[in-house]
N, C-alpha and C positions, 0 to 999 in steps of 0.2 A: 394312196400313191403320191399324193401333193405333200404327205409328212416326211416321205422318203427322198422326194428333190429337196424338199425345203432343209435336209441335212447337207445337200451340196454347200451355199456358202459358208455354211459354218465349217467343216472340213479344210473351206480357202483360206480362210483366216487363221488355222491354227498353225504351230509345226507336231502335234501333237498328237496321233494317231492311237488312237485308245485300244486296237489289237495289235500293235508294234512299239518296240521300244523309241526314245525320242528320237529324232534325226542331228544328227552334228556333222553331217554334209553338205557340201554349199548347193550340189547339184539333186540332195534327197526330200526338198521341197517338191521338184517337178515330178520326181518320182510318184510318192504319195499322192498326189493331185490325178494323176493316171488313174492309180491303183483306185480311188473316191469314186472318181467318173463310172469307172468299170463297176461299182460294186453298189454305186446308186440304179445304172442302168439294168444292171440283172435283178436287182431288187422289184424293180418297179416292173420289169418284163414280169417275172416269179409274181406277182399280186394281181399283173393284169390277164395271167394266163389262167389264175385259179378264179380269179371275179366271172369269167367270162364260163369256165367251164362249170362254176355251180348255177350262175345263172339259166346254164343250158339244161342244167338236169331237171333247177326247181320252176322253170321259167313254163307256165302253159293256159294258151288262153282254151275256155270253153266254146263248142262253137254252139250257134243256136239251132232249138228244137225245129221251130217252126219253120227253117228255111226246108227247101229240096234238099235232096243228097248233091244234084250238080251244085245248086250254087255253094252249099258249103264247100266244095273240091273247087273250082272258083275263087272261094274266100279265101282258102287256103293256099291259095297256089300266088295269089296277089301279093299275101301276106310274106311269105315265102321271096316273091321276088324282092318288094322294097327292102327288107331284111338282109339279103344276100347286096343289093346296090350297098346300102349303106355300110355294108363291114367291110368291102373290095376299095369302095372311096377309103374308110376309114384306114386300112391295110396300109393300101399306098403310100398315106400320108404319113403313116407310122414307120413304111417302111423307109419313105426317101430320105424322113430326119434321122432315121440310125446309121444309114449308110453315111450320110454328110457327116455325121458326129462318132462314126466308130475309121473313116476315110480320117479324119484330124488326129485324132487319139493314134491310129497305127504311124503316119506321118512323124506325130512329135516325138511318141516311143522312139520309131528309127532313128532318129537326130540327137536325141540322148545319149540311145545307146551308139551310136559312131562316135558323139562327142566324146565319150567313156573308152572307150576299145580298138575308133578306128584312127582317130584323130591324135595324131602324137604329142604328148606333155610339150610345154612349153622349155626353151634350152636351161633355163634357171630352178626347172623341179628339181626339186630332193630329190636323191636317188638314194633308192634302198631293196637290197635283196632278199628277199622272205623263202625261205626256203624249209619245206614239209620231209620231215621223217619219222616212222612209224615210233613212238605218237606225240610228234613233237614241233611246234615251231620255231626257225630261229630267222633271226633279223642281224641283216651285214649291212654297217655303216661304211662308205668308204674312208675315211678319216679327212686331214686337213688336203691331204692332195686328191682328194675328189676323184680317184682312181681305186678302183674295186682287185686287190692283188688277186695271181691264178689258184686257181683250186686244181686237183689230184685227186680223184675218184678213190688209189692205192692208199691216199693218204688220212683218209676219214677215220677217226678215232675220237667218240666221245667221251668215253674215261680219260684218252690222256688231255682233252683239254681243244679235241682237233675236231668237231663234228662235224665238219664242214669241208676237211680236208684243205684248207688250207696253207700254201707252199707256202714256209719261213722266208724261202731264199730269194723269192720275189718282191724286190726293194717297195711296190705298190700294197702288198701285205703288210709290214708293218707297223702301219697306223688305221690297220681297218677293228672295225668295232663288232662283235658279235654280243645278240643280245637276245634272251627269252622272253620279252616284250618288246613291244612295237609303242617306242615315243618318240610324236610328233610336234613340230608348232602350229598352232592355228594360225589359217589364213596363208599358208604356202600350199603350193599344188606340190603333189608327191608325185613321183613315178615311181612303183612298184615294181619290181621284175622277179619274176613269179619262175620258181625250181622247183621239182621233188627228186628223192635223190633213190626211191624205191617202189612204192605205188602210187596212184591217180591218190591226190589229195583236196577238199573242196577250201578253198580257202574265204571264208564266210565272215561280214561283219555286219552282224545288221542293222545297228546303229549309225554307219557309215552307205545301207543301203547297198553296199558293196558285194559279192562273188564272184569269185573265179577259179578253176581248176587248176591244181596244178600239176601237168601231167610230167612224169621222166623222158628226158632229152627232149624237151617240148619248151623253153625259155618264151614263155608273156608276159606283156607286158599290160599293165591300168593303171589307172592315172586318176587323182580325185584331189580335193583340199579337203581337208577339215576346219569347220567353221567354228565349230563351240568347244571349248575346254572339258573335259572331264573322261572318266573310265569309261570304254568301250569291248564288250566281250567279243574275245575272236574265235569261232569253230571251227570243226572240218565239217565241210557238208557232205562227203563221200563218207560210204561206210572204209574206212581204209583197214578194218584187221580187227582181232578180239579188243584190245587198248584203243576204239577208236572213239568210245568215250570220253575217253580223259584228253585228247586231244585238244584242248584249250589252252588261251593265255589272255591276254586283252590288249588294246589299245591306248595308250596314256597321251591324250590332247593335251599340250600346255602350250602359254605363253614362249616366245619366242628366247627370252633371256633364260627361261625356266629350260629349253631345251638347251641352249650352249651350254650350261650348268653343267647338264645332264653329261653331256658329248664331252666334259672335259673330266669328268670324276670318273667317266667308264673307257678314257684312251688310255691305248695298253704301253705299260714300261716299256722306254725303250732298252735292246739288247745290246748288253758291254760288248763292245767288239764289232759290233752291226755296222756297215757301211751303208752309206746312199750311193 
């Protein structure tokens, strides 16, 4: 039991989680540190529940010939009580430090998750619209004017180039950016606002530590930075339909110069004849 705490700090010190991919979230440290705690403490419950239970099977003293029968039921019954004292002491003590240490763990959890879900991004996040259709991701930039043009349900067409249904004629459309991957710059907070345009879709990053559903006519919102550079895979965690395997894309973390780059090679021509 002492080799299974004595995994706690080495767990603090890493960002490195040996049954998860690495974290590249600023907030997927406190995560993991939860997830250690919880998985130290049911370990060690799990070894002290079977030490206790084989000790009970193999555990037995003989009593002696020579006493009576009372006093052996006497001996036994002695034995019996300090036995019972000592595991009720013991109990307690085991019980009031889990509650103390499982009362902190629920506490920081909730504050996490509010930071994450209830607590609204700061007014300077990225905004970007991720939007789920069977079996497909797509990612809407607003472009330089920071306004997300309307969309048209009528007007959804992914062959001709419109999967998203958005309105031409809406002056805010014109510089918006659709993308089959999701790149970010590290070290901004993002606001996400999370659509599906047909089924409940789970939109999954585990790298980023991140899930959220995204249900039809249901618009959420989550919010996170990315802290470290590199590829991050994106899933659907709902089963959403027989293609709901293929359902993937990924996440591209880069430098901040590496994302303007990006945002200028993939804004759309402007239209001859187009007015502001």
């Amino acid at each position: 039991m002492s080799a299974i705490f004595g995994l706690i700090p080495l767990a603090l010190s890493t960002d490195r989680v040996w049954w998860m991919p690495s974290n590249g979230a600023l907030h997927g440290l406190a995560i993991d540190h939860l997830m250690w705690w919880n998985l130290a403490i049911l370990s060690a419950l799990f070894v002290l529940a079977h030490i206790l239970l084989i000790t009970a099977l193999f555990r037995s003293r003989p009593l002696k010939l020579h006493h009576s029968d009372g006093q052996q039921e006497e001996e036994s019954r002695d034995r019996g009580r300090k036995v019972a004292d000592k595991l009720w002491k013991s109990e307690l003590i085991l019980l009031f430090a889990l509650t103390l240490l499982y009362t902190w763990m629920a506490i920081s959890a909730q504050r996490l998750w509010a930071t994450i879900r209830y607590q609204g991004a700061a007014p300077q996040a990225l905004q970007v619209e991720v939007t789920g259709e069977q079996f497909q991701w797509y990612f809407r930039y607003p472009g330089t004017d920071a306004a997300f043009g309307l969309t048209r349900p009528e007007l959804i067409n992914a062959p001709a180039g419109n999967p998203l249904g958005i309105d031409r004629t809406d002056p805010h459309s014109t510089d918006d950016i659709i993308s089959s991957i999701l790149v970010l710059p590290a070290g901004r907070e993002v606001d996400l606002n999370l659509r599906s345009i047909d089924v409940i879709h789970g939109f999954f990053i585990p790298g980023m530590r991140l899930k959220q559903n995204a249900v039809p006519g249901m618009p959420m919102h989550i919010h996170f930075t990315p802290s470290i550079p590199g590829d991050y895979a994106i899933l659907c965690s709902q089963v959403c339909g027989l293609g709901h395997a293929r359902m993937q894309t990924h996440l591209r973390v880069v430098s901040n110069d590496e994302y303007l780059t990006w945002l200028a090679s993939h804004a759309p021509k402007p239209i001859e004849g187009a007015t502001r």
